[in-house]
N, CA, C and O atoms as CSV, one atom per row, in Angstrom:
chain,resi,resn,atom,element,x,y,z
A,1,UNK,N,N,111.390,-105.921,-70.233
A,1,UNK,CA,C,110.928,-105.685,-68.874
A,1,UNK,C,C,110.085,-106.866,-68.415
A,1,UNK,O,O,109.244,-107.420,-69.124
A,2,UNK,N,N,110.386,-107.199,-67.165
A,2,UNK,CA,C,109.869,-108.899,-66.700
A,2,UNK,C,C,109.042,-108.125,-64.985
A,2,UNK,O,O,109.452,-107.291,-64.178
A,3,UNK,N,N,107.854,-108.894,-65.077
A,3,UNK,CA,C,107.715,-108.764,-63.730
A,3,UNK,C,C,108.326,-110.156,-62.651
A,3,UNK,O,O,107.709,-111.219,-62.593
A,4,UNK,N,N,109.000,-110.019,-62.237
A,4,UNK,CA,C,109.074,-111.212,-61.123
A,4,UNK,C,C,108.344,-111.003,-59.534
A,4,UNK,O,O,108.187,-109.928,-58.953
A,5,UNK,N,N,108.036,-112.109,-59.138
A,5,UNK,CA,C,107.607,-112.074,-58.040
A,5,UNK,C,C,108.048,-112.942,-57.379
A,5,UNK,O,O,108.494,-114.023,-57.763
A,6,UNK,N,N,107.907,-112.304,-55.712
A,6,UNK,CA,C,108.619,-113.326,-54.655
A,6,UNK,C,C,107.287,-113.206,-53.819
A,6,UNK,O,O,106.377,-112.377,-53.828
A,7,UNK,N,N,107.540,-114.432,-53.043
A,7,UNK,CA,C,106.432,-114.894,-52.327
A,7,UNK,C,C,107.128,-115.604,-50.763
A,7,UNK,O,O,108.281,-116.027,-50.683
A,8,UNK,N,N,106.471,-115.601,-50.014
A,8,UNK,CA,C,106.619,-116.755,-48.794
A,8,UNK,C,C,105.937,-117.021,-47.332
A,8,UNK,O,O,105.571,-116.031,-46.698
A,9,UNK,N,N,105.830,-117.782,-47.007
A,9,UNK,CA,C,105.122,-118.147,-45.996
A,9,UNK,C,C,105.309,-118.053,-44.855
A,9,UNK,O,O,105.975,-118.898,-44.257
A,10,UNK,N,N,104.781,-117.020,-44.263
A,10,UNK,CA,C,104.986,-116.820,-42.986
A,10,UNK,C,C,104.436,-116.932,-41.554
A,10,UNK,O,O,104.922,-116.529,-40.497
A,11,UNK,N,N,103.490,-117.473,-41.760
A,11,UNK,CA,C,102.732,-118.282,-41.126
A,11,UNK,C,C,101.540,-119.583,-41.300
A,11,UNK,O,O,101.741,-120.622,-41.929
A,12,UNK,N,N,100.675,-119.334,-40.801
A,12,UNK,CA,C,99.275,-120.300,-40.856
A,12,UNK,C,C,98.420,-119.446,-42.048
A,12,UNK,O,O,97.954,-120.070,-43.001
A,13,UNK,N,N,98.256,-118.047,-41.938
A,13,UNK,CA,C,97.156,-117.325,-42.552
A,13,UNK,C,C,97.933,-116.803,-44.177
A,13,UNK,O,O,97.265,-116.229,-45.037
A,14,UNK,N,N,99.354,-117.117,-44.348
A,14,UNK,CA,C,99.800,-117.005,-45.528
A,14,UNK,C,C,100.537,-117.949,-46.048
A,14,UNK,O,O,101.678,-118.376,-45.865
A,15,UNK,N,N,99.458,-118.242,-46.887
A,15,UNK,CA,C,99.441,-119.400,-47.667
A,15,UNK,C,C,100.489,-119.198,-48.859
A,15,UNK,O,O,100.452,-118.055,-49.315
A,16,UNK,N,N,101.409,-120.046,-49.461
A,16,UNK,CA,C,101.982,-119.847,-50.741
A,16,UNK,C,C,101.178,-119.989,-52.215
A,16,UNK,O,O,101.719,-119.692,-53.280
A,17,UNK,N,N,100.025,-120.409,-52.123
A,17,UNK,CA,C,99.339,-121.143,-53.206
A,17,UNK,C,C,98.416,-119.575,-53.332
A,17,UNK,O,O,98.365,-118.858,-54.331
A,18,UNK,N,N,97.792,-119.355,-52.098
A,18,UNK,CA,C,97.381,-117.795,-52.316
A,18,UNK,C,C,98.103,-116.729,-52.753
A,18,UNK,O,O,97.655,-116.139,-53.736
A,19,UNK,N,N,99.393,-116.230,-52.125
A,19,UNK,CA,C,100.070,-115.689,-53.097
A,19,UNK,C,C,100.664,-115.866,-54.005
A,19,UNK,O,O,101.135,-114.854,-54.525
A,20,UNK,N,N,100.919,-117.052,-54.588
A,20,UNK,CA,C,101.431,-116.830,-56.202
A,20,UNK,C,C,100.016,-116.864,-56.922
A,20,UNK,O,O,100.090,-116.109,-57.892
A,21,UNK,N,N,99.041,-117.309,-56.854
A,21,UNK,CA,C,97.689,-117.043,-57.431
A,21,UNK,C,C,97.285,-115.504,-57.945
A,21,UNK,O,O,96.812,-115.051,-58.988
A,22,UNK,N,N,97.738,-114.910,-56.611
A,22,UNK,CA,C,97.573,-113.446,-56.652
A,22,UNK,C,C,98.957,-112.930,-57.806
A,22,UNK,O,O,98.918,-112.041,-58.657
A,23,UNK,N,N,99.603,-113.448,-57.604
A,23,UNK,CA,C,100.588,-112.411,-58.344
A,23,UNK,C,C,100.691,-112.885,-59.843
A,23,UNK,O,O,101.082,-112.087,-60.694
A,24,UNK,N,N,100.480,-113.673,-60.045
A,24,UNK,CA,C,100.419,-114.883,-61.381
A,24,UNK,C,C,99.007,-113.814,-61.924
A,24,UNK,O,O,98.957,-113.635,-63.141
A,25,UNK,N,N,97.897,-113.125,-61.061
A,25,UNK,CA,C,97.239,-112.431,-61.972
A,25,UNK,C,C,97.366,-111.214,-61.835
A,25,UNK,O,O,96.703,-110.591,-62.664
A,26,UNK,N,N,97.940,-110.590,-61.135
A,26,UNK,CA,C,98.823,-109.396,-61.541
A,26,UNK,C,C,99.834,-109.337,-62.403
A,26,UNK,O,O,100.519,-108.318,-62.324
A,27,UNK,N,N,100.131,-110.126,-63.200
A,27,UNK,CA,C,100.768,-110.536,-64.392
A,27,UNK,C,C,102.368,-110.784,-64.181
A,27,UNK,O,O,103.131,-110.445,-65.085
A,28,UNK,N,N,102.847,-111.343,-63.053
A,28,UNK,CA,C,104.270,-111.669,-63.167
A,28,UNK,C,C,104.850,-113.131,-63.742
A,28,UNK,O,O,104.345,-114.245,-63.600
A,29,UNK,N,N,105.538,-112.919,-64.132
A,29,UNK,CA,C,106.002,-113.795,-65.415
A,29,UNK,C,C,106.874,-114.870,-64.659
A,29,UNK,O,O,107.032,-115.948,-65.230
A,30,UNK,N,N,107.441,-114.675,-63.452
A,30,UNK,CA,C,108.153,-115.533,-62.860
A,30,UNK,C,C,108.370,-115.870,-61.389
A,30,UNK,O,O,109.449,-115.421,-61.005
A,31,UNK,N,N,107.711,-116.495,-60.475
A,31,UNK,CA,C,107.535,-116.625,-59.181
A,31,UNK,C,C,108.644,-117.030,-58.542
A,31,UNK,O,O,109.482,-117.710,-59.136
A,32,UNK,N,N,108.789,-116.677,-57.288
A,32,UNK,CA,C,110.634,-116.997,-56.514
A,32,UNK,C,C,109.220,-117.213,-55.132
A,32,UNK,O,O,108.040,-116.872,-55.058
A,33,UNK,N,N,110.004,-117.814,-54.402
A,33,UNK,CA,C,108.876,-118.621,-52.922
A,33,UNK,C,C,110.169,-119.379,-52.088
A,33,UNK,O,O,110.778,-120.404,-52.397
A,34,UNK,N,N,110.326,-118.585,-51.058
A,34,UNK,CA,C,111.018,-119.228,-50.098
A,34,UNK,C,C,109.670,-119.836,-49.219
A,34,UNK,O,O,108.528,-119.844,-49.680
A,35,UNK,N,N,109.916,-120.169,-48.326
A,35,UNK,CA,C,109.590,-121.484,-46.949
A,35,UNK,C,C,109.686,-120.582,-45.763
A,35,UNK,O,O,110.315,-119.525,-45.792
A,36,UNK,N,N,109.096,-120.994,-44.805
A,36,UNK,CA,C,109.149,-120.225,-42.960
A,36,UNK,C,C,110.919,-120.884,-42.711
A,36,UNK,O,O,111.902,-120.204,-42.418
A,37,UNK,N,N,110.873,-122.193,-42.915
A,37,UNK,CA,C,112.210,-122.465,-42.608
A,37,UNK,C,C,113.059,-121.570,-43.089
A,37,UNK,O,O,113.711,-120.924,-42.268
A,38,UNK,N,N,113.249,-121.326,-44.508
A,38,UNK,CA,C,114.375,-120.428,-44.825
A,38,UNK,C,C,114.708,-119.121,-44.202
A,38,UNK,O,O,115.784,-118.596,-44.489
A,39,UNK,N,N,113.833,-118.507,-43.321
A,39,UNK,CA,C,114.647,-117.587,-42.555
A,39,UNK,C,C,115.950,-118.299,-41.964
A,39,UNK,O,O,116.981,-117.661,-42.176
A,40,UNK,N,N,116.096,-119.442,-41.298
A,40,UNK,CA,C,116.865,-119.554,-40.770
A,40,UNK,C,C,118.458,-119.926,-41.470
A,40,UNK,O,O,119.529,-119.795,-40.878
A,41,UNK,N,N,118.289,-120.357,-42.704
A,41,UNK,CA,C,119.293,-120.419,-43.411
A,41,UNK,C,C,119.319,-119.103,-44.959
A,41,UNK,O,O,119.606,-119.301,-46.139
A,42,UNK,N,N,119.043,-118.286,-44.497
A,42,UNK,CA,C,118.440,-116.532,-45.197
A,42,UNK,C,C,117.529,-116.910,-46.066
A,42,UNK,O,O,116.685,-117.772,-45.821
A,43,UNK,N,N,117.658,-116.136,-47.420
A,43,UNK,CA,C,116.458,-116.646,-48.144
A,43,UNK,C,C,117.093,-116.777,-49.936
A,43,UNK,O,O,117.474,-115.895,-50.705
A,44,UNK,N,N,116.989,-118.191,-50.093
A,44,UNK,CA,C,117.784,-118.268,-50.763
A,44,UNK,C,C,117.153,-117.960,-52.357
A,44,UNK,O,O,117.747,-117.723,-53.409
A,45,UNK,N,N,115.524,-118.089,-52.008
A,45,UNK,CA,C,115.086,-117.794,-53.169
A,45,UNK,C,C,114.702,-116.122,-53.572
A,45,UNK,O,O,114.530,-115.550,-54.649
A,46,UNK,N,N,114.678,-115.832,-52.653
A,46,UNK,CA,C,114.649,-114.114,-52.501
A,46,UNK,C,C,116.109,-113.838,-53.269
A,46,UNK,O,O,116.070,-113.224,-54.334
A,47,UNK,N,N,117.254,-114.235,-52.799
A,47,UNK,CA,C,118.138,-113.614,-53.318
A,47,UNK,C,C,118.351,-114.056,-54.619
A,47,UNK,O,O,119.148,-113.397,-55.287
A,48,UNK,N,N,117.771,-115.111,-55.175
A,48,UNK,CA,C,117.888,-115.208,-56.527
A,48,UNK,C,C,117.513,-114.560,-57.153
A,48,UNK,O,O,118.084,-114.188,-58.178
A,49,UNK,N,N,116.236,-114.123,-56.704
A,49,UNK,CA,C,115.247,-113.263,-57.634
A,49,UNK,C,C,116.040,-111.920,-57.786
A,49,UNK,O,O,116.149,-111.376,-58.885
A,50,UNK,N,N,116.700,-111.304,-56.415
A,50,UNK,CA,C,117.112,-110.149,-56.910
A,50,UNK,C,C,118.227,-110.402,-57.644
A,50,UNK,O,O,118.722,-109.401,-58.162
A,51,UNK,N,N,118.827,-111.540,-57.865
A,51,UNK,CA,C,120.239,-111.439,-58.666
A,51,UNK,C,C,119.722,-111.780,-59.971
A,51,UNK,O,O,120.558,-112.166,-60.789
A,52,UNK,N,N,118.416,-111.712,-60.359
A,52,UNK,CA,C,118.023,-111.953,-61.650
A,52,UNK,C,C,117.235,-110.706,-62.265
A,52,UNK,O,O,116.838,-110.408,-63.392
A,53,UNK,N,N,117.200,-110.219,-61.216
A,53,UNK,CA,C,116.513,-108.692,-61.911
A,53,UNK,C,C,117.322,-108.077,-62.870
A,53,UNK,O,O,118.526,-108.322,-62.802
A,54,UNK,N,N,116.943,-107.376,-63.698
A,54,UNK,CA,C,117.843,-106.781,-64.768
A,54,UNK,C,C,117.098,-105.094,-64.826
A,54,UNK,O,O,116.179,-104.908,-64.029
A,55,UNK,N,N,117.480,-103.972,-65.707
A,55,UNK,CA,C,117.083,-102.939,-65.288
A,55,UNK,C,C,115.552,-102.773,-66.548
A,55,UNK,O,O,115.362,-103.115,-67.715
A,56,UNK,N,N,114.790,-102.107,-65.546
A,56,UNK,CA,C,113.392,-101.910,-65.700
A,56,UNK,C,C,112.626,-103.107,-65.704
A,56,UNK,O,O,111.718,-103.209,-66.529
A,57,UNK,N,N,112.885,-104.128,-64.814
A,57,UNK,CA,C,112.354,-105.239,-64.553
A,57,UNK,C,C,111.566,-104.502,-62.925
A,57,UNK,O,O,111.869,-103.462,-62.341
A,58,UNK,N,N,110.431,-105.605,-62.560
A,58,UNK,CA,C,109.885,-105.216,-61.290
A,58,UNK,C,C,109.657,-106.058,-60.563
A,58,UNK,O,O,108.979,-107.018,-60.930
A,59,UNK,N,N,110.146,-105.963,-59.324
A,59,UNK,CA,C,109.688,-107.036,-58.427
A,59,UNK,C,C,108.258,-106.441,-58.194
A,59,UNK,O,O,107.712,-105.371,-58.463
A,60,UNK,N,N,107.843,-107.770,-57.489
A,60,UNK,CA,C,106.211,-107.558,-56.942
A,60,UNK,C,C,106.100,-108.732,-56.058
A,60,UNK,O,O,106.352,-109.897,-56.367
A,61,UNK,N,N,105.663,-108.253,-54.843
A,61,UNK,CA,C,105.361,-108.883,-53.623
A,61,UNK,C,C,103.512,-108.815,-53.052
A,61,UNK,O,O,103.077,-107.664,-52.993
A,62,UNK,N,N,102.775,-109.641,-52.768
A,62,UNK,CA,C,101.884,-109.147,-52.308
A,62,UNK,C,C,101.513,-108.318,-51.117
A,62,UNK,O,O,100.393,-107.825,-50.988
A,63,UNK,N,N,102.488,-108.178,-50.247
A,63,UNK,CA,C,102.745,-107.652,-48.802
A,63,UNK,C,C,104.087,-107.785,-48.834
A,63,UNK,O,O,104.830,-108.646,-49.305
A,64,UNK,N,N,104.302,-106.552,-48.116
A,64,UNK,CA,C,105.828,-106.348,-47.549
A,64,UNK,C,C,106.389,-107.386,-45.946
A,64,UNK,O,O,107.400,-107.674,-45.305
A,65,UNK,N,N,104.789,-107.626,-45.972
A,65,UNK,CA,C,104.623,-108.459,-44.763
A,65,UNK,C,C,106.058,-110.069,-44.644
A,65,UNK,O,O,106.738,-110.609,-43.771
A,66,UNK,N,N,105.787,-110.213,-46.296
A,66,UNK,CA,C,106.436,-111.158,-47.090
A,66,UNK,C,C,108.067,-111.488,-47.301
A,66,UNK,O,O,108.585,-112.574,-47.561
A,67,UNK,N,N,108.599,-110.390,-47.132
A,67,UNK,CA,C,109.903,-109.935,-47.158
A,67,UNK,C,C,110.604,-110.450,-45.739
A,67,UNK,O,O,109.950,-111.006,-44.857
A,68,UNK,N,N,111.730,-110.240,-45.668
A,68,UNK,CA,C,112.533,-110.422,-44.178
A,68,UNK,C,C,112.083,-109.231,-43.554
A,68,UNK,O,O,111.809,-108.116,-43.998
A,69,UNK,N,N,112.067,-109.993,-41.815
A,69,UNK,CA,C,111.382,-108.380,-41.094
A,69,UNK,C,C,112.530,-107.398,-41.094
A,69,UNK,O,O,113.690,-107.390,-41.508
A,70,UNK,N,N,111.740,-106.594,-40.471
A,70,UNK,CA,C,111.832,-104.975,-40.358
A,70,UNK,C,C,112.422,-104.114,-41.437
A,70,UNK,O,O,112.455,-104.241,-42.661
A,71,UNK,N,N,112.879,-103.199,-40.616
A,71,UNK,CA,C,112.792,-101.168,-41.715
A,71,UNK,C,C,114.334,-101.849,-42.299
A,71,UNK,O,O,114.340,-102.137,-43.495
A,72,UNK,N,N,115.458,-102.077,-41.605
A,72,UNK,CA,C,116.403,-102.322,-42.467
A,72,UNK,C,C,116.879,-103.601,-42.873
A,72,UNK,O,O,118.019,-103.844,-43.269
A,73,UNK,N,N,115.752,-104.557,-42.728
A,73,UNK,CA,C,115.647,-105.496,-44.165
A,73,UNK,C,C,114.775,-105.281,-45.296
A,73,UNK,O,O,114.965,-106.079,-46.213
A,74,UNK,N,N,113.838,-104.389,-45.489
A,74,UNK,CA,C,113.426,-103.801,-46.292
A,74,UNK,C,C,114.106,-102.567,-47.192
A,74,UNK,O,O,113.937,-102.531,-48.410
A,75,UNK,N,N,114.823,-101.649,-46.543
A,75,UNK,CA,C,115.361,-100.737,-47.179
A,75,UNK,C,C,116.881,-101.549,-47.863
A,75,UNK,O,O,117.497,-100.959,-48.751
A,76,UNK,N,N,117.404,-103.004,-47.317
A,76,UNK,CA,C,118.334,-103.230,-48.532
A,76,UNK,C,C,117.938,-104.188,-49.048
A,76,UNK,O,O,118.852,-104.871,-49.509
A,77,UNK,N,N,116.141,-104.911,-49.320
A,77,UNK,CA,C,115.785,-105.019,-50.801
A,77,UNK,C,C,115.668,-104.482,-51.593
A,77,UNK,O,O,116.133,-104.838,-52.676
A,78,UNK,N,N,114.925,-103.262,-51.414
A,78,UNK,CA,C,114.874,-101.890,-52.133
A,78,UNK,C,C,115.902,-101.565,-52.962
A,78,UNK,O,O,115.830,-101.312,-54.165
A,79,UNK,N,N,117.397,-101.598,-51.874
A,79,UNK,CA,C,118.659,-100.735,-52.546
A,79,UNK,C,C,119.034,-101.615,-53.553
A,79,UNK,O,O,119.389,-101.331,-54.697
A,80,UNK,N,N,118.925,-102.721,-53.026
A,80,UNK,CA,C,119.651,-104.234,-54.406
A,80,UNK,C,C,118.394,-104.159,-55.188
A,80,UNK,O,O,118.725,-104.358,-56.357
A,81,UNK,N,N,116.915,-103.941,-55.106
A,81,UNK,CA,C,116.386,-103.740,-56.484
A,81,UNK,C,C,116.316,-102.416,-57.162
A,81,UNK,O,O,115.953,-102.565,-58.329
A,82,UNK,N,N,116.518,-101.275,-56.870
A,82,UNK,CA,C,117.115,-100.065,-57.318
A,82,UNK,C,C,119.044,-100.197,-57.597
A,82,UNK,O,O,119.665,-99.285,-58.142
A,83,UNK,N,N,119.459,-100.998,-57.288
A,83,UNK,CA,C,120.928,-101.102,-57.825
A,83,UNK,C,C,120.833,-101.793,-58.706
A,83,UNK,O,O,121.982,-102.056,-59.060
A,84,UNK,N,N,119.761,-102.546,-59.653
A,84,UNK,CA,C,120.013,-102.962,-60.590
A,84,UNK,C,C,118.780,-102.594,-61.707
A,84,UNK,O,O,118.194,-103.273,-62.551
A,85,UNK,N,N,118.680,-101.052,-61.244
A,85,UNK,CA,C,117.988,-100.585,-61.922
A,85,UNK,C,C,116.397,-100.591,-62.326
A,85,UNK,O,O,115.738,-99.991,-63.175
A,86,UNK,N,N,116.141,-101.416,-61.460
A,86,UNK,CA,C,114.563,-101.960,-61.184
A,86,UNK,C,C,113.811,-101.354,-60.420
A,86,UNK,O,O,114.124,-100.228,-60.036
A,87,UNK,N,N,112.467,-102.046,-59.960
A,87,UNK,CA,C,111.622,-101.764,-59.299
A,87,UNK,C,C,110.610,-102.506,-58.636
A,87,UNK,O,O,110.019,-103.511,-59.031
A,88,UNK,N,N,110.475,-101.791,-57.428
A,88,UNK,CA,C,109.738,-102.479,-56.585
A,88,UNK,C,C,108.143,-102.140,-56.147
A,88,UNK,O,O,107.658,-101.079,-55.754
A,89,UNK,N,N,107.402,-103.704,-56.413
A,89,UNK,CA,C,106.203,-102.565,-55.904
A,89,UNK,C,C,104.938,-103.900,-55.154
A,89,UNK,O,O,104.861,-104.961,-55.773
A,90,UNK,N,N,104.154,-103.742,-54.021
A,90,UNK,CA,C,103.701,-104.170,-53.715
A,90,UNK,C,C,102.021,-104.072,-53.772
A,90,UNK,O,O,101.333,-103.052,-53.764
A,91,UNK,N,N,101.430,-106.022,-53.856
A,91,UNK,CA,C,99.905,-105.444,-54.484
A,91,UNK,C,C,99.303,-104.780,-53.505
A,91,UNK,O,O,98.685,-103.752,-53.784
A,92,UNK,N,N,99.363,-105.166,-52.406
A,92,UNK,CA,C,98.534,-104.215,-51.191
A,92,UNK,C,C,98.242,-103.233,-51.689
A,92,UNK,O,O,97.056,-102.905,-51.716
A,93,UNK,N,N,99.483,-102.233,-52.395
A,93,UNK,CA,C,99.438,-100.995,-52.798
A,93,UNK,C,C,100.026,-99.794,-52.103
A,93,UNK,O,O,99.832,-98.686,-52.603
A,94,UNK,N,N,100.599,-99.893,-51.197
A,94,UNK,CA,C,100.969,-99.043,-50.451
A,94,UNK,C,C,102.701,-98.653,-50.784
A,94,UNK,O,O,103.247,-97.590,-50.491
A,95,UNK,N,N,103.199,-99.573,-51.314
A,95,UNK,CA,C,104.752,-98.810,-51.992
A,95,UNK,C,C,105.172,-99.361,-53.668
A,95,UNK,O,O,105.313,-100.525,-54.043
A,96,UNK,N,N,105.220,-98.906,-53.957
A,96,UNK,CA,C,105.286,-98.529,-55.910
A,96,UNK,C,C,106.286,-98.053,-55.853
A,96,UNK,O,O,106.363,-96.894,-55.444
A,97,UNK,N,N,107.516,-98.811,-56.269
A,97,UNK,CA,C,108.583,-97.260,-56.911
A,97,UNK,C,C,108.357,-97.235,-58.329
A,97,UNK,O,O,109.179,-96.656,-59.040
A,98,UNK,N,N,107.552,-97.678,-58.730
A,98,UNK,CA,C,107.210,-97.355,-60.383
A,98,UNK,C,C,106.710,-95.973,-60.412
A,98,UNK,O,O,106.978,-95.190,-61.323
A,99,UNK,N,N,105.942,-95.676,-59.344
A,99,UNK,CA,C,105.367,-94.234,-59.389
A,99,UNK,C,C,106.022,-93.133,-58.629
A,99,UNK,O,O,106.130,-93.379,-57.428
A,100,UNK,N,N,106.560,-91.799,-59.083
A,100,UNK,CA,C,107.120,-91.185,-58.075
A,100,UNK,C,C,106.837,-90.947,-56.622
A,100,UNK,O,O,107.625,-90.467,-55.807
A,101,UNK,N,N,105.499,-91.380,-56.387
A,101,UNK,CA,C,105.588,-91.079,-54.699
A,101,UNK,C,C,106.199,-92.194,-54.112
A,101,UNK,O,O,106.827,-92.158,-53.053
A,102,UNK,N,N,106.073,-92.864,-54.580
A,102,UNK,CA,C,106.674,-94.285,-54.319
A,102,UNK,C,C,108.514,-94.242,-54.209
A,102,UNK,O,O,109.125,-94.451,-53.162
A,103,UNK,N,N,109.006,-93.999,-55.229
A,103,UNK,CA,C,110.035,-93.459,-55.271
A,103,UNK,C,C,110.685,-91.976,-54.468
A,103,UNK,O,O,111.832,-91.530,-54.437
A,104,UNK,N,N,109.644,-91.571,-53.979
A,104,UNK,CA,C,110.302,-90.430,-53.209
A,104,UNK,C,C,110.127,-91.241,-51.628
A,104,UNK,O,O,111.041,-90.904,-50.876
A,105,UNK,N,N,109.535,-91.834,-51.249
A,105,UNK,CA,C,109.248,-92.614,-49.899
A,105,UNK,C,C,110.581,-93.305,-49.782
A,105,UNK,O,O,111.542,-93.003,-49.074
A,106,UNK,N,N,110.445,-94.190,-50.539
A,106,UNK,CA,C,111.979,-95.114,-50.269
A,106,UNK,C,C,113.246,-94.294,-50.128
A,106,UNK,O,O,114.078,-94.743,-49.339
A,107,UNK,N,N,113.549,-93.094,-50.804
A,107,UNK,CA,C,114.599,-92.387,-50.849
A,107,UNK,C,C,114.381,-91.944,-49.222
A,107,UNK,O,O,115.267,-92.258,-48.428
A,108,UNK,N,N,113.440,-91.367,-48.846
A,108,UNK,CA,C,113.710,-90.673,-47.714
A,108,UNK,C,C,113.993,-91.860,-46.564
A,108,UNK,O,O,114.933,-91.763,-45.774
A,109,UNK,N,N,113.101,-92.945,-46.569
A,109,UNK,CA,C,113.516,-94.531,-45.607
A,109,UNK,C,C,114.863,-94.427,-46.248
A,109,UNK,O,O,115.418,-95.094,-45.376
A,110,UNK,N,N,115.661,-94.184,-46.919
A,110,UNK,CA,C,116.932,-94.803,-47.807
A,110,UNK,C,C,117.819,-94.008,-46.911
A,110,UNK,O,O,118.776,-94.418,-46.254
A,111,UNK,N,N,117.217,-92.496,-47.016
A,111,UNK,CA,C,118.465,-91.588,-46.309
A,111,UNK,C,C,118.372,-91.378,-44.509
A,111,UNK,O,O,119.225,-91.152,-43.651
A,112,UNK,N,N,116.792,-91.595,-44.478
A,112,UNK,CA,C,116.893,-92.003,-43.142
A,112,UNK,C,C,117.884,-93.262,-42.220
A,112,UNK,O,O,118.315,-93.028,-41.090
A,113,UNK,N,N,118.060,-94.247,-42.766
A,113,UNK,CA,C,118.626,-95.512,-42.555
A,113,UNK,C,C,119.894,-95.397,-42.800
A,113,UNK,O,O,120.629,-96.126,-42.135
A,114,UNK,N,N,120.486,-94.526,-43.742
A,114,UNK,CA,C,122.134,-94.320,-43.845
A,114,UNK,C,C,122.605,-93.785,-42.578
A,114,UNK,O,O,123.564,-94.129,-41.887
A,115,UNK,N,N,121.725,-92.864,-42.413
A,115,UNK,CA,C,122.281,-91.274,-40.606
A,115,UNK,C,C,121.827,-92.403,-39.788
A,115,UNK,O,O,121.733,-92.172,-38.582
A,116,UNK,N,N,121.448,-93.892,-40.315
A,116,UNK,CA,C,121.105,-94.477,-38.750
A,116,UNK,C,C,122.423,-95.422,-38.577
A,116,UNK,O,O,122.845,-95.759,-37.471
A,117,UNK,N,N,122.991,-95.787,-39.761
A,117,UNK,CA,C,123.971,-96.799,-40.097
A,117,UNK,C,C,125.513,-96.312,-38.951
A,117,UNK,O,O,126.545,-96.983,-38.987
């Protein structure tokens, strides 16, 4: 079991050097960091990370803030890190699927977002 972490910069007030600092002591073993530019050509280091997850591995983000925007670019990081058997969890603290509430939240964003599909 590996923690990886992704990181990136999304403005002036988020710094990359601050968040991998942060997550480097939350103990993740391997940092992924896209750029503001890479939205525009997707994110190429994001998707590495999830194609390197393996099962009971965890991503960790410091903010969801961090991720591509909105509800359904979030709910299919989630699904590609729950499709490979992993987990997701952010330091803020506010979503854990390591912990069942955490895991019951995403399911319901999960099934909410299908009846929206």
């Amino acid at each position: 079991m590996s923690n990886l972490g992704y990181a990136r910069a999304v403005g002036r007030s988020s710094s990359l050097e601050a968040q991998t600092s942060e997550l480097r002591r939350a103990g993740v073993d391997h940092i992924y960091a896209d750029t503001l530019k890479a939205g525009r050509h997707g994110f190429p280091e994001l998707n590495a990370c999830l194609t390197s997850l393996e099962p009971g591995d965890v991503l960790v983000v410091t903010s969801i803030d961090n991720l591509p925007r909105g509800v359904p670019a979030l709910v299919d990081v989630v699904r590609r890190v729950r499709a490979r058997e992993a987990d997701f969890r952010e330091l803020a603290g506010r979503y854990d699927t390591t912990r069942p509430g955490g895991r019951t939240f995403f399911e319901w964003i999960d099934s909410i977002a299908r009846r929206l599909e």
